[in-house]
N, C-alpha and C positions, 0 to 999 in steps of 0.2 A: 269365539271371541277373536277379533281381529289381532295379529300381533302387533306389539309396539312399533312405531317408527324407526327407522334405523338412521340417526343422525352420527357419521365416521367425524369422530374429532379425535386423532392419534396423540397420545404424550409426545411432547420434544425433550423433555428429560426425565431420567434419563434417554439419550436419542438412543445410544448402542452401547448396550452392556456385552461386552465377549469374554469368557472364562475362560476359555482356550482355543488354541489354535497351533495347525500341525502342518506338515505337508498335505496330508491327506483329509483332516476334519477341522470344523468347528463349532462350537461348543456357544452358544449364544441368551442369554436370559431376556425373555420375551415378557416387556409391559403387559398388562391388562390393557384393554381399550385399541390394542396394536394388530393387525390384521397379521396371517404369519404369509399370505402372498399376496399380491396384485388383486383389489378388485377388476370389472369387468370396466365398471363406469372411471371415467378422470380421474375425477376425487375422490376413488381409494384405490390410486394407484402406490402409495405410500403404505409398506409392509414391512416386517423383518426382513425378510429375503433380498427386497430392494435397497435398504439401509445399508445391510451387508457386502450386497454385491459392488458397491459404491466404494469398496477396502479392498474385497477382495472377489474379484470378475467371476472367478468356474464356481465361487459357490451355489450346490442346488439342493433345495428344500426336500429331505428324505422322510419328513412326516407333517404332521402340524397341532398344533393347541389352537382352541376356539378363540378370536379375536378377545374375549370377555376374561378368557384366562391367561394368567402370566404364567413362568417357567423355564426350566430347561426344554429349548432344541437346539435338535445335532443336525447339522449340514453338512455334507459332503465337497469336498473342493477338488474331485477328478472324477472321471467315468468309473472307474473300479469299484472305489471307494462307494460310490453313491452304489452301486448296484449291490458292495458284500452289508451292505447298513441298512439298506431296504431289503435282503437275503431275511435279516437276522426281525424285522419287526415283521417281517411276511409270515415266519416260522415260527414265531410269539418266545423269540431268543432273548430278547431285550427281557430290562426289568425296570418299573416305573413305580414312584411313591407321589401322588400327590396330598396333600391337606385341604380339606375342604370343613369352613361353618355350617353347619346347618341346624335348619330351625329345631327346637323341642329337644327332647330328651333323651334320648334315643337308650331303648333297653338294654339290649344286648351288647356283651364289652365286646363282643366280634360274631362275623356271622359272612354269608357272602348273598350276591343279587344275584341270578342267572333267569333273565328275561331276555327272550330275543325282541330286537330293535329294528323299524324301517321307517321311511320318511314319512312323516303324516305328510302328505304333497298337498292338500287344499292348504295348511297352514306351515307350507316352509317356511325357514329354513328348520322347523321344530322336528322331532323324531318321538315315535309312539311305539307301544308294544304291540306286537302283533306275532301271537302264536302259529298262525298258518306260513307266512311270506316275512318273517321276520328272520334275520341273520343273527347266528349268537351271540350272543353278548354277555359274560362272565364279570363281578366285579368283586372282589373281597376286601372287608372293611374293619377299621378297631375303629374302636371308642379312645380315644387321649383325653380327654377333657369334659366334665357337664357341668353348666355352670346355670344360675338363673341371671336376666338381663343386667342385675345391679351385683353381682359376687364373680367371681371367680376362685373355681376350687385349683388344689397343687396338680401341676402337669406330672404325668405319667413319662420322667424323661428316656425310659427304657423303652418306649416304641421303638422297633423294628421290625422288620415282614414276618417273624417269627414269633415273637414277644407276646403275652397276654395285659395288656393292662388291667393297673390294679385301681380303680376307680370306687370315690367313697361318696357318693353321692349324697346332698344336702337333702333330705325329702323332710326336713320342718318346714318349707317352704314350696307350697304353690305357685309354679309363675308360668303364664300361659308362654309367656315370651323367651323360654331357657332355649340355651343355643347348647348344640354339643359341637366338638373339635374330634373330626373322623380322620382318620390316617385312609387313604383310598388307593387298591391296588389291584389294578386295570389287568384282566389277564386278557384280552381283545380291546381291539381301541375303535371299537362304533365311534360314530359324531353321534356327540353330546349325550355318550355312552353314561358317563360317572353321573350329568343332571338327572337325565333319566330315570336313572337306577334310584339316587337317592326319595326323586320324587315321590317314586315307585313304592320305596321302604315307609313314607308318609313324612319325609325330614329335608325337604327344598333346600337347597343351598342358596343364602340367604343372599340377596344382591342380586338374584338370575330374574333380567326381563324377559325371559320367557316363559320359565316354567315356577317360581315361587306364588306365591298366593301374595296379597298385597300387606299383612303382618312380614313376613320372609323380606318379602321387597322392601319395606320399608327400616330396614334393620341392616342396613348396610347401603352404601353409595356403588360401590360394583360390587363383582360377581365373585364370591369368595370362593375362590376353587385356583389352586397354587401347585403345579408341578414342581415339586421341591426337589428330586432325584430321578437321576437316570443312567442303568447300568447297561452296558452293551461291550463289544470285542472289537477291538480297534481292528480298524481293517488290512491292516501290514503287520502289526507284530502280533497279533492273535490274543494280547495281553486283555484283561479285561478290565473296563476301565468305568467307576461312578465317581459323579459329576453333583453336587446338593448346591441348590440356593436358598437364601435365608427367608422364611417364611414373612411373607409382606403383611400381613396383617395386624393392625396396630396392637391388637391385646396379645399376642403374640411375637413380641421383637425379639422378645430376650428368648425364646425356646431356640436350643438346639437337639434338635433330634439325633438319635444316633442313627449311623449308617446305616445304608439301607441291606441286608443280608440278602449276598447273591446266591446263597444255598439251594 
């Protein structure tokens, strides 16, 4: 199946969300819908990285989220800088929490995905598993939340990288269309490593034009997959520093999760 068209229409608001900012970094919350660099063609020359550089000139992009995904990234604003921050996600230092919906019910309160990932290339920009030519790909996942399309059950506010959620799940009711609320925690960062994976598990992350089924797709307007934290070591005072933004999605405003444990 062909993939969908790719029509780049970026938010203008928020244009530039920045959280912090040092001599050495910063710290930026990326739209959904937002490219995190330059496309190739004109008209998506419009990205984070360009928005920012527009404030501040030596910022340079030391990883990235899929245009479909919002979140925290860290940019580097010196040569050092950029090379001990790229040091630290090269050596899988860093530490990341995203929240992602996904379709159905999902069994298990935690569990992990270790399938290796490569480019399906007849249908890029998509990625496939592929056990021979495939690169690792590690992802470890809770359960926060199952709800059916018309309920929502009590959030589990003690998620943390550590934490088991304690989930009570409704099962007097049948609903093909239950979504659950997964805490996802990337130990490798393949492209479109976390879609994958979920897809994998059988629970599409609902909103994704690429890989949901058209129930998934249908059950969200974008791509519900949210980098909500990000831990890493500042690159001059060795301190370690996490960074959370507020989970965008509407049945979720009021959840604050707790911190993310850098243990």
């Amino acid at each position: 199946m062909a993939n969908p068209a790719f029509v780049y229409n970026p938010p203008l608001q928020p244009y530039l969300t920045i959280l912090y900012q040092d001599d050495d970094i910063l710290v930026a919350n990326k739209p959904s819908g937002l490219l995190s660099v330059p496309g190739k063609a004109q008209e998506h020359k419009d990205s984070l990285i360009s928005r920012v550089n527009t404030v501040f000139p030596t910022a340079t992009v030391v990883h990235r989220l899929d245009m479909a995904t919002s979140g925290i990234m860290v940019m580097a604003l010196n040569k050092e800088s950029h090379r001990h921050i790229s040091k630290q996600f090269e050596l899988r230092k860093t530490k990341k929490r995203y929240f992602a919906r996904v379709f159905g019910n999902v069994k298990s309160n935690q569990g992990e995905v270790n399938l290796p990932l490569i480019c399906d290339w007849p249908n890029r920009p998509k990625q496939m598993v592929d056990y021979e030519r495939g690169k690792k790909a590690l992802t470890h996942y809770e359960v926060v939340d199952v709800a059916p399309k018309a309920s929502r059950l009590t959030i589990n506010s003690a998620t943390s990288a550590n934490a088991t959620p304690d989930i009570s799940p409704d099962t007097s009711t049948t609903n093909e269309l239950s979504e659950t609320l997964v805490a996802l925690y990337p130990v490798t960062g393949r492209s479109h490593q976390l879609r994958v994976h979920m897809l994998e598990l059988g629970h599409p992350i609902l909103g994704d034009r690429l890989y949901a089924h058209p129930q998934a797709l249908g059950m969200a307007e974008r791509l519900q997959l949210h980098a909500e934290s990000l831990s890493f070591a500042h690159p001059s005072s060795e301190d370690w520093l996490t960074f959370q933004t507020p989970i965008p999605f509407t049945a979720y405003a009021h959840y604050s999760p707790a911190p993310l444990s850098i243990d």
